[in-house]
C-alpha positions as CSV (number, residue, x, y, z in Angstrom):
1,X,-15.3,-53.3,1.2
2,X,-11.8,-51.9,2.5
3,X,-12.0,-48.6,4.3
4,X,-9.3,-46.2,2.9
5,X,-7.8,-43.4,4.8
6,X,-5.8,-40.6,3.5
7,X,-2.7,-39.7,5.9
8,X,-1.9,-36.2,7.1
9,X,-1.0,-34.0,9.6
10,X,-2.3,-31.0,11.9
11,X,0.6,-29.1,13.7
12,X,-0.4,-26.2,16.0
13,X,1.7,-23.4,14.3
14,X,1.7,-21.8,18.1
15,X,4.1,-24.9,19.0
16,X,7.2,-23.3,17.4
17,X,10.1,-23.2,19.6
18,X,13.1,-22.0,18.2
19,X,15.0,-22.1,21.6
20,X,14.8,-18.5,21.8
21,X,11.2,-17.4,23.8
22,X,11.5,-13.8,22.5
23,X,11.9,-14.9,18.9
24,X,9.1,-17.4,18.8
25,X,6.8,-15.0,20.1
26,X,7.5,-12.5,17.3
27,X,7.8,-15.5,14.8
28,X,4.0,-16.4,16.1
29,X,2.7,-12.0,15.6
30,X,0.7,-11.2,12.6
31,X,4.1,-9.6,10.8
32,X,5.7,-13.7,10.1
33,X,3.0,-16.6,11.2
34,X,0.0,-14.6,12.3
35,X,-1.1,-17.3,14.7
36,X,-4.2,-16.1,15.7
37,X,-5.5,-15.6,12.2
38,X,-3.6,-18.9,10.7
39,X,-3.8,-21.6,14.5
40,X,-3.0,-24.7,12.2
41,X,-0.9,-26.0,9.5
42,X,-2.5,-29.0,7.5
43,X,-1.0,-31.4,5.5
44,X,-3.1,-33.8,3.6
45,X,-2.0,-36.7,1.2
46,X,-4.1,-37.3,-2.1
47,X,-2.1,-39.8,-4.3
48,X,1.2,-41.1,-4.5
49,X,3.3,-42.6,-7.3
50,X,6.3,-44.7,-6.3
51,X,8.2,-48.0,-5.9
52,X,9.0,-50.2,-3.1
53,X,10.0,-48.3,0.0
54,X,9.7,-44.8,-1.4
55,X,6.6,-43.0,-2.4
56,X,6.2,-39.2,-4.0
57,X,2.3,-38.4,-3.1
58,X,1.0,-35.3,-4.3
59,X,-0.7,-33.5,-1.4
60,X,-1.6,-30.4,-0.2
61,X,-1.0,-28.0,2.5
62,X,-3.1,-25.9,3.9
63,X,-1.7,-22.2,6.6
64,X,-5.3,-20.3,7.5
65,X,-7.3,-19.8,4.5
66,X,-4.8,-20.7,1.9
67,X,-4.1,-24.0,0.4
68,X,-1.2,-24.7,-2.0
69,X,0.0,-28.5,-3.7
70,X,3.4,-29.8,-1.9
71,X,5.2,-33.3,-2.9
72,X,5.9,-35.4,0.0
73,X,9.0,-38.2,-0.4
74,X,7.9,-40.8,2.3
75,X,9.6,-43.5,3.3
76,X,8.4,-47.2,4.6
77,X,9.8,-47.7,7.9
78,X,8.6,-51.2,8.7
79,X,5.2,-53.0,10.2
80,X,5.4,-55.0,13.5
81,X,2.9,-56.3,15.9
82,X,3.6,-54.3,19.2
83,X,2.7,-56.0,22.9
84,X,1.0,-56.6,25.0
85,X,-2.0,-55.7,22.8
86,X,-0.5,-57.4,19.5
87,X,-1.7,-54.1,17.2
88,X,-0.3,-54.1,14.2
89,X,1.9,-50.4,13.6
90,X,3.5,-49.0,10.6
91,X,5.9,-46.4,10.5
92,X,6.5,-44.3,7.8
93,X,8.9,-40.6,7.7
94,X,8.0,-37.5,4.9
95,X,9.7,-35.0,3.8
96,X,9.1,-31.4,1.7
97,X,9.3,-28.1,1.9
98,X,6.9,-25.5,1.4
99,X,7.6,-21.6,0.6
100,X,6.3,-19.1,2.9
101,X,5.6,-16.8,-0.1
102,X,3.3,-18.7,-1.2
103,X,0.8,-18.5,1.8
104,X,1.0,-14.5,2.2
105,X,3.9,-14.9,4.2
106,X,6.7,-12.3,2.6
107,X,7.6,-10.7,5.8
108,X,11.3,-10.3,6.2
109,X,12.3,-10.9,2.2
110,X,15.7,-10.9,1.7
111,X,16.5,-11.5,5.9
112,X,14.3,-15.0,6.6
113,X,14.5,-17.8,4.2
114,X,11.2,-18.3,2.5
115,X,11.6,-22.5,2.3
116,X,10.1,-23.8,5.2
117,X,11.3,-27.6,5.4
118,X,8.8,-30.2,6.8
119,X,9.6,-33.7,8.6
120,X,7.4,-35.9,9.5
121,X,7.6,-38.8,11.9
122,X,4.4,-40.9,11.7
123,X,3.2,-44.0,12.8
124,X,-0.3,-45.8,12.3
125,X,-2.0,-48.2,13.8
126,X,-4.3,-51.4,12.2
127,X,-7.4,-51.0,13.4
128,X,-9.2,-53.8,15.5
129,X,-10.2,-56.7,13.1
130,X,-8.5,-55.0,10.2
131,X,-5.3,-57.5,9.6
132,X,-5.2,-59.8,6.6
């Protein structure tokens, strides 16, 4: 039997730097993010429909207590073995966007942008006696 995993992210929504320390903390207040209340931002991939280096999984993302579907295009990056171990890594890059609207977020209508854009950068490693 082949263990499957189901790739994702957690990103500490009090890690927003906008280059600007006054504006991130009012971007982190209850008014925009509300931080406290909403710490984490998860995004979790449950199928995928695609072709060769491209893939469209259907997912979900998750800001405090709310959870709303997002489409992620990914893209294969490439497998190597990497030294001095020999693991075997994949690297992969997804993109979306999600609307702040549509977690309870409407401060600032009409002045912010509602579409947040993600990015993500990831890389995975084989586990130990996995490689075929």
């Amino acid at each position: 039997m082949t263990a499957r995993s189901a790739p994702g992210a957690t990103i500490a929504l009090g890690s927003i730097d906008t280059g600007n320390a006054d504006r991130d903390a009012h971007v982190r207040q209850a008014d925009l993010m509300d931080v406290e209340r909403r710490p984490a931002h998860d995004v979790r991939v449950e199928r995928g429909v695609g072709e060769g280096r491209r893939l469209v999984p259907g997912g979900r993302v998750a800001i405090g207590d709310m959870t709303r579907p997002v489409a992620l295009a990914v893209e294969f990056g490439g497998a190597a073995d990497v030294p001095p171990d020999g693991s075997r890594h994949a690297g992969f890059e997804a993109t979306g966007e999600i609307r702040r609207s549509d977690f309870g977020l409407g401060f600032g209508a009409g002045l912010l942008g509602d579409v947040v854009k993600l990015q993500l950068d990831m890389q995975f490693v084989e586990p130990q006696g996995q490689g075929g």
